[in-house]
KENUNU-63003 format. One record per residue (C-alpha): residue number from 1; residue in one letter; y, x, z. Coordinates in nm, 2 decimals, always signed. Layout:
N
   num   residuo       py       px       pz
   NUM         A        Y        X        Z
...
# end
This chain:
323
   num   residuo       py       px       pz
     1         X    +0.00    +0.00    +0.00
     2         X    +0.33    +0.14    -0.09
     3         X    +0.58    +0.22    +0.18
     4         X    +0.91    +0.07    +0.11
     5         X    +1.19    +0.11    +0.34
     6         X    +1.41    -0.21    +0.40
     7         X    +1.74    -0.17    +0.27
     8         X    +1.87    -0.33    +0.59
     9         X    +1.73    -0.09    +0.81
    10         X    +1.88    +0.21    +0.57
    11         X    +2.21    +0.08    +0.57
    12         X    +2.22    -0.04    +0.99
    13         X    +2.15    +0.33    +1.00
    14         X    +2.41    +0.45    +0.74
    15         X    +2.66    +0.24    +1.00
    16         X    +2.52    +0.42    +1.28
    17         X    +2.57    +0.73    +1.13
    18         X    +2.89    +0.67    +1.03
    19         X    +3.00    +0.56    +1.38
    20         X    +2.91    +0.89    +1.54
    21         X    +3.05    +1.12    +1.27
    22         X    +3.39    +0.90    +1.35
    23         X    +3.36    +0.90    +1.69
    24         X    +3.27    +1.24    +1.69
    25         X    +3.59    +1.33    +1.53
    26         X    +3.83    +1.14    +1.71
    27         X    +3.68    +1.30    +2.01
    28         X    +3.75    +1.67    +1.85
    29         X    +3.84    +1.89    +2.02
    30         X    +3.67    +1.85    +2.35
    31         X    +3.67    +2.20    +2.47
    32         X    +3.92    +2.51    +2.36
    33         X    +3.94    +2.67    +1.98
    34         X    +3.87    +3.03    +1.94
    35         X    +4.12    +3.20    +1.69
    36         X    +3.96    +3.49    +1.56
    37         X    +4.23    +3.80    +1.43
    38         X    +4.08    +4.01    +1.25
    39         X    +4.36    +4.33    +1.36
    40         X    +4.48    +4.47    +1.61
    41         X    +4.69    +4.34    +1.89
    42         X    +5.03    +4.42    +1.92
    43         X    +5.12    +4.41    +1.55
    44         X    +5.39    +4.14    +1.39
    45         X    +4.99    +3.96    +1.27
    46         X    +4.88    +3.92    +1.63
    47         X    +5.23    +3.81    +1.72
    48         X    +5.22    +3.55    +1.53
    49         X    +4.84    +3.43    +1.58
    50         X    +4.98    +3.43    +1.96
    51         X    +5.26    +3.20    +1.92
    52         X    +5.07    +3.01    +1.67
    53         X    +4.78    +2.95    +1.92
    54         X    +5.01    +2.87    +2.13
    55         X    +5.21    +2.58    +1.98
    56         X    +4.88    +2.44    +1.80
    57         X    +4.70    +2.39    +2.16
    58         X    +5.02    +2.22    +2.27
    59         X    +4.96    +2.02    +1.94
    60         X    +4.57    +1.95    +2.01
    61         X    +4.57    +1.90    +2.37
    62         X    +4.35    +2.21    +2.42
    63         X    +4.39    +2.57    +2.45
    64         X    +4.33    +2.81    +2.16
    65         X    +4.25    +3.13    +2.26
    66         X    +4.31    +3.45    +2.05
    67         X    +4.03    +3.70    +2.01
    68         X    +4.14    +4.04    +1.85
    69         X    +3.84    +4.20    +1.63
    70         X    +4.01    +4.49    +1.44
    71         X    +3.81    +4.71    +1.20
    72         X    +3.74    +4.78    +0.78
    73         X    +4.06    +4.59    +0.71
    74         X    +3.99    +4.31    +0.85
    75         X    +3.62    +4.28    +0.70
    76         X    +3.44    +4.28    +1.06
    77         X    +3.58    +3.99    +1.22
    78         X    +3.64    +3.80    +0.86
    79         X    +3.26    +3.81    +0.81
    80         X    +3.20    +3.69    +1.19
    81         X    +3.38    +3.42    +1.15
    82         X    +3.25    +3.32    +0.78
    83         X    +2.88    +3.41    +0.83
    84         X    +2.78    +3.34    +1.18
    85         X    +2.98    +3.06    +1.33
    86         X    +2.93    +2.74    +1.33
    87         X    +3.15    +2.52    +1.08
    88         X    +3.26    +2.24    +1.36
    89         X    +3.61    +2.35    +1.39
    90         X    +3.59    +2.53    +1.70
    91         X    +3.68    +2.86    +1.53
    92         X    +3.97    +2.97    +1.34
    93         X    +4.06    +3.29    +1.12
    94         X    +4.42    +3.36    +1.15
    95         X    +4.44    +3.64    +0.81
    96         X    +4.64    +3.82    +0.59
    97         X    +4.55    +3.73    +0.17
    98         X    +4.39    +4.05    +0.15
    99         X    +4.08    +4.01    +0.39
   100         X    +3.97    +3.83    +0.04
   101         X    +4.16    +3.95    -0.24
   102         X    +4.18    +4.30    -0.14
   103         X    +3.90    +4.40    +0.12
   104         X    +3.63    +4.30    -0.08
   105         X    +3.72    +4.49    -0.40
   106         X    +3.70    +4.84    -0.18
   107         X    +3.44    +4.80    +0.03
   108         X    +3.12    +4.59    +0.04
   109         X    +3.12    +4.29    +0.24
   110         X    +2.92    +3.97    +0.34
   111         X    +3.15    +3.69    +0.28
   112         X    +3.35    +3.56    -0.05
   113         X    +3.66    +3.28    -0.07
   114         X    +3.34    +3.05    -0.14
   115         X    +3.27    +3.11    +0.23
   116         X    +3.59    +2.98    +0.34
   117         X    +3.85    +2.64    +0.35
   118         X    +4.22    +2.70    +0.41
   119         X    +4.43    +2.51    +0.65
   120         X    +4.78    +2.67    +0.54
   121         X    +4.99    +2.91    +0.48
   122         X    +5.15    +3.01    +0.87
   123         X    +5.44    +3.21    +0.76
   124         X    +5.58    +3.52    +0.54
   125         X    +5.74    +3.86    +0.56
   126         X    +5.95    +4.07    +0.33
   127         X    +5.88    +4.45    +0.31
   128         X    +6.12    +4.72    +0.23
   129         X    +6.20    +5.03    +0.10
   130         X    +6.35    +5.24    +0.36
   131         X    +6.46    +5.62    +0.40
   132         X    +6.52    +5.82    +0.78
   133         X    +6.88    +5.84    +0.87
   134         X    +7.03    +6.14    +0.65
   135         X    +6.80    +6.12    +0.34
   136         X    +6.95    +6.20    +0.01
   137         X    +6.77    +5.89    -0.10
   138         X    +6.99    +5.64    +0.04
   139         X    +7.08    +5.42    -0.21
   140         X    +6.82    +5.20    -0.51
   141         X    +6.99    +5.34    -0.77
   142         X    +6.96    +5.72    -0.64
   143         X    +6.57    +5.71    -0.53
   144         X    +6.48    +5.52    -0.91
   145         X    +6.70    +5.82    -1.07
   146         X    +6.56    +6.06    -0.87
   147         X    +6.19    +5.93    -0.92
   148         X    +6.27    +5.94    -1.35
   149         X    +6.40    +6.22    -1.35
   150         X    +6.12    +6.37    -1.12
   151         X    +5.80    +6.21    -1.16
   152         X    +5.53    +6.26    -0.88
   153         X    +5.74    +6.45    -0.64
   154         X    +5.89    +6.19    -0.41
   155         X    +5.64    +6.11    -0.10
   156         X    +5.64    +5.72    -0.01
   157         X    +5.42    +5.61    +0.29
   158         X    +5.29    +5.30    +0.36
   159         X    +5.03    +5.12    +0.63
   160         X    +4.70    +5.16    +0.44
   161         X    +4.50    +5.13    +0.15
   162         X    +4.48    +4.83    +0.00
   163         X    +4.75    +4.64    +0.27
   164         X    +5.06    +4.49    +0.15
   165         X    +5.24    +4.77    +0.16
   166         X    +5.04    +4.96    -0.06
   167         X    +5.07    +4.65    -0.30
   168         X    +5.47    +4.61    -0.30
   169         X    +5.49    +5.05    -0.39
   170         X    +5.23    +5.01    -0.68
   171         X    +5.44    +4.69    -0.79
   172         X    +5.72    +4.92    -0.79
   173         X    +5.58    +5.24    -0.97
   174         X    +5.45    +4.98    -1.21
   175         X    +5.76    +4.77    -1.28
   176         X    +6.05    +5.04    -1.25
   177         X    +5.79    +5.29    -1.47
   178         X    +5.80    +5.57    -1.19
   179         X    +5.55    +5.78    -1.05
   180         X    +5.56    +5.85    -0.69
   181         X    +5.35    +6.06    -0.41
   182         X    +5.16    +5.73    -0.26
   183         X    +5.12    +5.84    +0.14
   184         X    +4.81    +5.63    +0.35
   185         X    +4.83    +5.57    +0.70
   186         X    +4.61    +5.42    +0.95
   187         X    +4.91    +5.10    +1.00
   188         X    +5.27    +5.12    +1.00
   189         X    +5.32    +5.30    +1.36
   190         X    +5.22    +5.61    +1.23
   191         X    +5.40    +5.62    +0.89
   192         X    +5.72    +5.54    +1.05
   193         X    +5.69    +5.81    +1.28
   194         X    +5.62    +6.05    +1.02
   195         X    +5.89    +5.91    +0.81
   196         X    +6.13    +5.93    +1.10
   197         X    +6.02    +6.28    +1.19
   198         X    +6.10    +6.43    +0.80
   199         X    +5.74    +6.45    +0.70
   200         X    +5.80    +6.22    +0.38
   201         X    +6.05    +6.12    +0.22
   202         X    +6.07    +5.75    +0.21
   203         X    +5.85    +5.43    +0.35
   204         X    +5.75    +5.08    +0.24
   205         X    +5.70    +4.85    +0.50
   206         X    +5.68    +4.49    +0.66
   207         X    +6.09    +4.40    +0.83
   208         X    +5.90    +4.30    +1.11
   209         X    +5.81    +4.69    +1.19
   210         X    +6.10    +4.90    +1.05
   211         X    +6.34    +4.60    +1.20
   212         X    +6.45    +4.80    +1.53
   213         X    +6.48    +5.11    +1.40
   214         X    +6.72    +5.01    +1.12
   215         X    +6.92    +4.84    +1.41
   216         X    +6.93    +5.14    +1.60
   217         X    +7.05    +5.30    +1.23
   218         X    +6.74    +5.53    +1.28
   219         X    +6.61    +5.43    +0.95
   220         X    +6.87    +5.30    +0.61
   221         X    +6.69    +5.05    +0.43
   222         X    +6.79    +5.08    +0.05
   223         X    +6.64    +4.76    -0.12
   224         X    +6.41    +4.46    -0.05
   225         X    +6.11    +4.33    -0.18
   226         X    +6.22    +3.97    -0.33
   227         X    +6.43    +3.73    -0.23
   228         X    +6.78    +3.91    +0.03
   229         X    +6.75    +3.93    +0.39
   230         X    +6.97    +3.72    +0.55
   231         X    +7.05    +4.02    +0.81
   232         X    +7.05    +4.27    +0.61
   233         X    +7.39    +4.18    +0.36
   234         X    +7.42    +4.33    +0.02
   235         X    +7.08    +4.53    +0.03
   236         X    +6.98    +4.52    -0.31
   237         X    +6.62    +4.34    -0.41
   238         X    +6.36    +4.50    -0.61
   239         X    +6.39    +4.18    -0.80
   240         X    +6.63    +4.35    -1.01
   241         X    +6.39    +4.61    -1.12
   242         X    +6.22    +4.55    -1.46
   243         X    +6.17    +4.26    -1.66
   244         X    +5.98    +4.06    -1.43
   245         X    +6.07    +3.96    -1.09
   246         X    +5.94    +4.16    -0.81
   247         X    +5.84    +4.00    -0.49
   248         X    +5.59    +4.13    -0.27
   249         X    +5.56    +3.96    +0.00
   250         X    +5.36    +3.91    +0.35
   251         X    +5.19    +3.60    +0.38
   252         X    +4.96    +3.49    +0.69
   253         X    +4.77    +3.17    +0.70
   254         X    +4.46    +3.02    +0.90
   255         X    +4.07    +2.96    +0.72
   256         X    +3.79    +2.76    +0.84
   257         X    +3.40    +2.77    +0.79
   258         X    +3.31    +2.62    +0.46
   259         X    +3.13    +2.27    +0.55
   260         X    +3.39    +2.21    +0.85
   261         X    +3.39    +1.82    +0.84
   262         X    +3.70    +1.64    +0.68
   263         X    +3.84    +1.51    +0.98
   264         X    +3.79    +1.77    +1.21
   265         X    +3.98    +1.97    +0.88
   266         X    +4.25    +1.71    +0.88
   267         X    +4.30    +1.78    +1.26
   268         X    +4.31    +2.10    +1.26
   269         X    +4.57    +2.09    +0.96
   270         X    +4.83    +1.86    +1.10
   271         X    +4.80    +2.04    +1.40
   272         X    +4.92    +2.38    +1.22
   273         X    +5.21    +2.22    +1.01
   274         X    +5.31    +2.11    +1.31
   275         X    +5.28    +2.45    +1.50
   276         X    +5.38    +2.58    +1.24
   277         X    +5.79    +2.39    +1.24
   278         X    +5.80    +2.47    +1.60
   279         X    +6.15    +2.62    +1.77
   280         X    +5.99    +2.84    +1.98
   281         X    +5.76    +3.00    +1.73
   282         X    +6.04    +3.03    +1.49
   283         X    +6.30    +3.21    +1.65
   284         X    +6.10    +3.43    +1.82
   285         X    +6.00    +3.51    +1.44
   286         X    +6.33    +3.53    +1.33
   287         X    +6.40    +3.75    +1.59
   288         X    +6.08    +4.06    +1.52
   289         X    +6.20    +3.98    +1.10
   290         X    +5.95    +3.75    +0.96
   291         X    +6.00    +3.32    +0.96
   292         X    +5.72    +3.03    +0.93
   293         X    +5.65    +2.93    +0.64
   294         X    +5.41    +2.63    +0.58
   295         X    +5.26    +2.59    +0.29
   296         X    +4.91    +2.35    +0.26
   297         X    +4.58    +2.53    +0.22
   298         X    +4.57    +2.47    -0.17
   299         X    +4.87    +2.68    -0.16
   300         X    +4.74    +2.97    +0.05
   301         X    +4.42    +2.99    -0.19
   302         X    +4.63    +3.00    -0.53
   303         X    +4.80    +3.34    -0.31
   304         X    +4.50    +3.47    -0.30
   305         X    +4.37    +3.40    -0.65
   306         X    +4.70    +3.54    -0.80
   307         X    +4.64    +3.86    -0.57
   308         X    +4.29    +3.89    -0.64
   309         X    +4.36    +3.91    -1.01
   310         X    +4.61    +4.20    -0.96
   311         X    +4.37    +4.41    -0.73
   312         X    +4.10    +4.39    -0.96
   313         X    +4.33    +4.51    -1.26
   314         X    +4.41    +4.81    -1.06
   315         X    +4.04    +4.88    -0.96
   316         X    +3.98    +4.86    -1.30
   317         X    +4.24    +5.11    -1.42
   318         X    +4.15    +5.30    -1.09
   319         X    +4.45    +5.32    -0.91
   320         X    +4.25    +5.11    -0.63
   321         X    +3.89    +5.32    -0.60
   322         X    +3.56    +5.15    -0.42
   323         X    +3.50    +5.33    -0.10
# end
């Protein structure tokens, strides 16, 4: 005799189903959020997370707790996150584009943007060119005549291989048709030092870092990355270099499991827009050189897309090498 199910029975249990997954999200979140940064503390990233974490628990009812796991460029606590949590919501990655435009071009990891949802864009940074108090190089137009005129003798430094720093000088060697002595350091701290100490000649870098040493007039800042910064009047923008516009800027957004349920999603994304407009968070951004910037999670992927293209271009030419 053949087994048939009654279709009454199937749907009663559809409706049951359907019941829990609701209540189940209405309930969310019933205990605190871990939000996983993949850096360092102490930089303008983990700043941020903080004060993010902050006003979304506020938002949610519940605490969010930060949990720093530096290492490989933001690889080791990226792949934690993507391939051994569980996708419930209960676990945010507060990253930079390149954990998966970059990262993944240069070394060998275990995750992929198919791993991943975004909740938003969190907010943005513009980077500089900058030069130590003294340096013959202090205005645009004498560092790109200088760089022309002298190809590969100028020594730049900047926070890393593959960070956005190292994006915004290749942008410029490639736009302004220079050729420049590219420095690597292990993050900004150390490349500012060296920079401030005479050991090279100029630095790209994030506002947010080089921001109290140009107030103390330590360091001259001689042109911006994309659009002006309001503080900083009359500093000339990269923009105007080339044929194309040149921005390079710092973006840092929040990613979820792939297969975290829509309404726990939906949550979790008001909750940041809403973090994300909040007074406290923004003036204390304001203040370190950065500002939020929300943009939806659609948004923050096409970022990385359009960066992901560019890095593989210059693997391909081999200005970016596999490690």
């Amino acid at each position: 005799m053949q087994n048939r199910r009654s279709p009454f029975k199937f749907v009663a249990a559809l409706a049951v189903c359907t019941a829990l997954g609701s209540a189940s999200a209405q309930g969310f979140p019933t205990r605190p959020i871990q939000m996983v940064v993949p850096y360092a503390a102490g930089g303008t990233g983990d700043l941020t997370a903080r004060l993010l974490a902050e006003a979304m628990g506020r938002h949610l009812n519940q605490t969010v707790v930060v949990d720093n796991k530096p290492g490989a460029g933001g690889a080791i606590g990226t792949s934690q996150v993507l391939s051994t949590t569980k996708a419930d919501g209960y676990t945010l990655l507060f990253v930079a584009p390149g954990v998966f435009s970059v990262v993944p071009q240069l070394v060998k990891v275990s995750y992929s943007t198919d791993d991943m949802r975004a909740l938003g864009v969190v907010s943005r940074t513009p980077q500089l060119v900058s030069a130590r108090k003294g340096s013959k190089f202090d205005t645009l137009a004498g560092f790109l005549s200088a760089a022309q005129a002298n190809p590969g003798t100028i020594t730049v430094g900047y926070g890393g291989i593959g960070t956005p720093n190292h994006l915004a000088l290749v942008n410029l060697e490639l736009t302004a048709n220079i050729k420049l002595i590219g420095v690597a350091y292990r993050g900004s701290a150390p490349m500012l030092q060296d920079l401030l100490g005479g050991q090279i000649e100029m630095g790209v870098d994030q506002v947010s870092s080089s921001k109290q040493y140009i107030e103390s007039g330590a360091l001259v800042p001689i042109a911006v990355f994309g659009p002006p910064v309001s503080w900083l009047p009359g500093l000339p923008s990269l923009s105007s270099v080339g044929t194309e516009a040149l921005d390079v800027t710092s973006y840092l957004g929040v990613v979820v499991p792939k297969g975290t349920p829509d309404p726990v999603f939906e949550t979790l994304r008001a909750a940041l827009e809403k973090a994300v407009g909040d007074p406290v968070l923004k003036v204390t951004l304001e203040k370190v050189g950065s500002s939020p910037y929300y943009r939806d999670g659609k948004e923050f992927e096409n970022i990385i897309r359009k960066e992901t293209v560019f890095i593989k271009r210059l693997v391909d030419n081999g200005t970016l090498k596999h490690e």
